[in-house]
N, C-alpha and C positions, 0 to 999 in steps of 0.2 A: 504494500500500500504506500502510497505516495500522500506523503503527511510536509504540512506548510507551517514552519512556526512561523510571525508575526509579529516586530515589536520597533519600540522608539529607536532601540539601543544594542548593539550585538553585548555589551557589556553587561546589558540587562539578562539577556537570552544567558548567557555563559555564567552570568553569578546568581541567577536566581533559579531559573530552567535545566541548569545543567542536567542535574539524575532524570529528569524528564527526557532529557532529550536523550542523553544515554540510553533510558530503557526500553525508546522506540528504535532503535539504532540493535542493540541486542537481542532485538523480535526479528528482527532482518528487513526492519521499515523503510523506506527511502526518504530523507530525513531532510528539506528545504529550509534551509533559515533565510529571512529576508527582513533587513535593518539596513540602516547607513553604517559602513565602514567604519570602525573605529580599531583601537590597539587588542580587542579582542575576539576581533572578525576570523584570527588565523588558530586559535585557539577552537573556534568551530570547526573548521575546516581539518585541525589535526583530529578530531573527533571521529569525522567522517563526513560532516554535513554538506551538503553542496549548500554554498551562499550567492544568496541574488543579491548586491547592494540597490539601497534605492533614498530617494532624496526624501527627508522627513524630518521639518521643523518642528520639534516636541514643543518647545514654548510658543509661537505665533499661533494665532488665528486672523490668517489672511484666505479669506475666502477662493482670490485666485490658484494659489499656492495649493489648496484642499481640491479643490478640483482637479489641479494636474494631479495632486497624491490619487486619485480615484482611475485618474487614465491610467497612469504607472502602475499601480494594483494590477486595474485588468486586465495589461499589458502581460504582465510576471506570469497573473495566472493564468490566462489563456495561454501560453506558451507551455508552463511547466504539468499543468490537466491534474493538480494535485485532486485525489480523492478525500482527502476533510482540509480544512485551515483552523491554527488556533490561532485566532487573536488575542493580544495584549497591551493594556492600555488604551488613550481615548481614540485617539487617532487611529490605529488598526481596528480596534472595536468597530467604529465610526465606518471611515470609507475605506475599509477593506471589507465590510461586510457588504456593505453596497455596492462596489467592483464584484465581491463574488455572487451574488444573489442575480447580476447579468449574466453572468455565467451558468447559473443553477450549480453552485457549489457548495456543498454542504460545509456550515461554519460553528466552531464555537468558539465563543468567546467567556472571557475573562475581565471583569469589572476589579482591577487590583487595588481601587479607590477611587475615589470622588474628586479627588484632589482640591482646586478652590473655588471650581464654580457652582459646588450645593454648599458653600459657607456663607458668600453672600449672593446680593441677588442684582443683574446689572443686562445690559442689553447682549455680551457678550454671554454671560452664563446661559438666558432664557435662549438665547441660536443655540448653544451646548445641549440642550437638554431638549428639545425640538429634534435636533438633529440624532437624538439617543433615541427618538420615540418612532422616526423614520426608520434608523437602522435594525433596529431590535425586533424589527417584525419578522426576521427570517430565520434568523437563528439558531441550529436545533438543539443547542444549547448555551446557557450562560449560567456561569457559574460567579457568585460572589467570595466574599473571602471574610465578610458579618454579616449578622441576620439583620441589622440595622439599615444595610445598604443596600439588601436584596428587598427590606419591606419598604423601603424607600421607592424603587423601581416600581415594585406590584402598586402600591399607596396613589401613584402619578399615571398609572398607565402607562411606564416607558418599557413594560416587558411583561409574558403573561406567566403567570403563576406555574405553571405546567411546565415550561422549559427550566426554570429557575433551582439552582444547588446549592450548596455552601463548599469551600473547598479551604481549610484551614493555612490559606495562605497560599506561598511557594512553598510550604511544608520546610522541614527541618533535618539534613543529615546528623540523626543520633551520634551517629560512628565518629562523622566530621569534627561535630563541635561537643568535647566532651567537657566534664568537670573535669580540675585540678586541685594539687593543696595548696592552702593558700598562704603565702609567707606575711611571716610577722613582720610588720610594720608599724613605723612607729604615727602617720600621718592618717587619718580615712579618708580615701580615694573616690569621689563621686563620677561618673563617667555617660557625658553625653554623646553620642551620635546621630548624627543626623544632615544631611543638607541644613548650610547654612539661612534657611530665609525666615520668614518671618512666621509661617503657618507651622512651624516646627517649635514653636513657642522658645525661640532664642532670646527673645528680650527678656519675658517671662523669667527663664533662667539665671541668665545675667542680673536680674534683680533680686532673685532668690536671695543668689549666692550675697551679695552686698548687703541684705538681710541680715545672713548669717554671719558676715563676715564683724560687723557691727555687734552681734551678742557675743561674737568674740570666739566661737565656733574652729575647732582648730583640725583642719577639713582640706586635702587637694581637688582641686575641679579641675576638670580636661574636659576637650573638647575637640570630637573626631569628625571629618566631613568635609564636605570642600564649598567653598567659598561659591554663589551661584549669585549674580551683580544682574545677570541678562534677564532671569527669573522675573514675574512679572511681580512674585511676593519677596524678591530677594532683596539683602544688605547691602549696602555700599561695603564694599570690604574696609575704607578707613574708618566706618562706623564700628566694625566689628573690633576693629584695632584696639579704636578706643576704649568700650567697653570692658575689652579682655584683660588692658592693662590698669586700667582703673582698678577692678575687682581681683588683679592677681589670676586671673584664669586661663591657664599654660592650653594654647590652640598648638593641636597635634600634626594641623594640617589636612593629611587625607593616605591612606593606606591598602595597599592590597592585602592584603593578609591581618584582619582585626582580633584573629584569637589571642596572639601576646599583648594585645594592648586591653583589652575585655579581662585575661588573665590577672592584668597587672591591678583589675580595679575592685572596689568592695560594692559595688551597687553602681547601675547602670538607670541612667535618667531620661524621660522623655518627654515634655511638656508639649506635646503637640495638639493643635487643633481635632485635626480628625485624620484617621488611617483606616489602608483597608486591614490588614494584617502588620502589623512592624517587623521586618527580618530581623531589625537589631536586639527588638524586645524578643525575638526567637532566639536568635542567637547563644544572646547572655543567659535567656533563662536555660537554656541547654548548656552551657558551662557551668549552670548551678551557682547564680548568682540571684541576691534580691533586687527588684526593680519597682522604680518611682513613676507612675504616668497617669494623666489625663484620664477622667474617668468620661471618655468620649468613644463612640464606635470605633473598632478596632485594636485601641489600647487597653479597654477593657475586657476585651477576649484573651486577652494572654497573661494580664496583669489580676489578682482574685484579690480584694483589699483585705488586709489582715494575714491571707495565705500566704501569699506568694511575694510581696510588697503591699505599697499602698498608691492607692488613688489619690487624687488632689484635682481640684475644680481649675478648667481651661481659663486661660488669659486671668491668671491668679497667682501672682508670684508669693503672696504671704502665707496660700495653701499651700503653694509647693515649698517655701522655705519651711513652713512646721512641719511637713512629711519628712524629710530631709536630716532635719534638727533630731523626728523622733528617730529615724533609721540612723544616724552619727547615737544618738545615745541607748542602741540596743547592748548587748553584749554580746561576743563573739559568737555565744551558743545560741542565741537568738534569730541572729543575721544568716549562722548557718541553718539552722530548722526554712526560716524562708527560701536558703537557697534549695534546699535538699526539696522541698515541695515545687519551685520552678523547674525543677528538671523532672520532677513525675507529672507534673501539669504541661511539660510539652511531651512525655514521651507519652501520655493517655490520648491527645486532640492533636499535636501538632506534627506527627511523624511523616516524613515525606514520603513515605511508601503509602500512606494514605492518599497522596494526591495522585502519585502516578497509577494507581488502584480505579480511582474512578475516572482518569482520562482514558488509560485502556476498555473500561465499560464502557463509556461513552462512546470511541471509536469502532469498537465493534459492532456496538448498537446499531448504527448506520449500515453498517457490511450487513445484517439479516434481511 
């Protein structure tokens, strides 16, 4: 079978999709990836994937620019005659569902989050979500990644109930990202990651921490991710400068490899608006760490308050700084009971062999 992955990013495809993509590849699948070119496009290719590059501004909504994306789609797939496509993210959701639906292609798609345009409401979001209501007629499946965001979809009419799943994210390699022991230090280490903008609740943070830093709190902050200025919700990077140096908060940059830097930390933080699933809160709670997040769709699925960490109310830096304050004054055996429960609360919901499980159902379904 001739399978069509779909996405903004080949770097998205390779760090999220990977085992997905591997264990259509060890079925003896013939395996399409198609994204813009980047430093992880050949990283496919050693895989085994044949790669189509194609032009795809993740951040604009220029209408002309969406149209050619829609030619270029139907272009790919008329050529390549894939028998399913999975899409990911808005834009393949979007007009690669509608390139293939000319085709009569059977699609499914992947809502990996909401991203900014169901937080607020503007002439841009309501084309966004118009255009969700077009695409989403064809479908033969979509799967979300909360139940929040899937009753979101049924709640508006942008998809019908009967196609509709949940799929615990990009799921989580156990094996991959395991616990360690954790060395004595004399400092407690808080650790954000995330893209730098602003729907990630960085300010939020930043003021936390100055919070704390003021009760006198004696606490290292970090902060993982890369710096995004073009983003429509992003920082000016001298803003961020500022911030960091004010409040003492050591920016790490940005990382291929986050298991030594997640290792290095006692609690992993996330003040974000809304998510579909967080890889990072995956992650860390699969190295068996406590974590701090947003009791909003998505961070509440992975975060259990009291369990596993705690919740704290969005665009609220003095919830997040008392969450914070309580988790700095746990006790060792404390912080670890919460970690010890984030690694059994992803290894019950959040296992990747659960996602690549019901993509196999689903592709087969089609072939009856």
């Amino acid at each position: 079978m001739k399978i069509a992955i779909v996405l903004n990013t080949s770097w998205n495809i390779y760090n999220f999709r990977k085992s997905l993509v591997q264990s259509f590849l060890d079925k003896g699948h013939e395996v399409y990836t198609i994204a813009p070119v980047d430093a992880y496009t050949a990283n496919l290719t050693a895989m085994g994937c044949k790669h189509i590059p194609v032009k795809m501004d993740s951040r604009g909504a220029n209408p002309i620019k969406d149209l050619l994306l829609i030619r270029e789609l139907f272009n790919i797939y008329k050529k390549i005659k894939p028998n399913v496509i999975l899409h990911f993210t808005i834009k393949p959701n979007i007009y690669g569902t509608l390139a293939a639906r000319l085709l009569g292609i059977p699609v499914i798609n992947n809502v990996c989050g909401l991203g900014t345009i169901f937080l607020k409401t503007n002439f841009i979001s309501k084309i966004a979500i118009y255009m969700y209501k077009i695409a989403f007629i064809s479908p033969k499946k979509i799967f979300f990644q909360n139940d929040d965001d899937r009753n979101l979809f049924i709640k508006n009419h942008l998809a019908q109930d009967s196609i509709c799943d949940i799929l615990p994210g990009s799921g989580i390699d156990l094996d991959e990202y395991l616990p360690s022991e954790k060395e004595v230090k004399n400092n407690f280490t808080f650790l954000l990651i995330s893209r730098l903008i602003y729907d990630k609740g960085i300010r939020e943070f930043v003021q936390a921490v100055s919070i704390l830093r003021q009760k006198g709190i004696n606490a290292e902050f970090k902060v993982l991710g890369a710096i995004d200025e073009k983003h429509k919700r992003g920082i000016p990077k001298k803003t961020i400068e500022k911030w960091f140096e004010k409040e003492g908060i050591q920016y790490l940059g940005t990382s291929e490899n986050v298991k030594p830097i997640i290792e290095q930390a006692d609690c992993v933080v996330l003040p974000s608006y809304r998510e579909g699933t967080p890889r990072t809160l995956l992650e860390a709670a699969s190295m068996g760490l406590p974590l701090i997040a947003t009791n909003v769709p998505g961070c509440s699925n992975v975060v259990e308050d009291g369990y596993n960490g705690y919740l704290c109310e969005h665009r609220n830096p003095d919830d997040l700084a008392n969450k914070m304050e309580k988790m700095h004054h746990l006790t060792p055996e404390e912080r670890e009971w919460l970690g010890r429960n984030s690694r059994n609360k992803v290894e019950k919901h959040f296992d990747v062999k659960h996602v690549i499980d019901k993509y196999h159902a689903s592709i087969e379904a089609l072939a009856v």
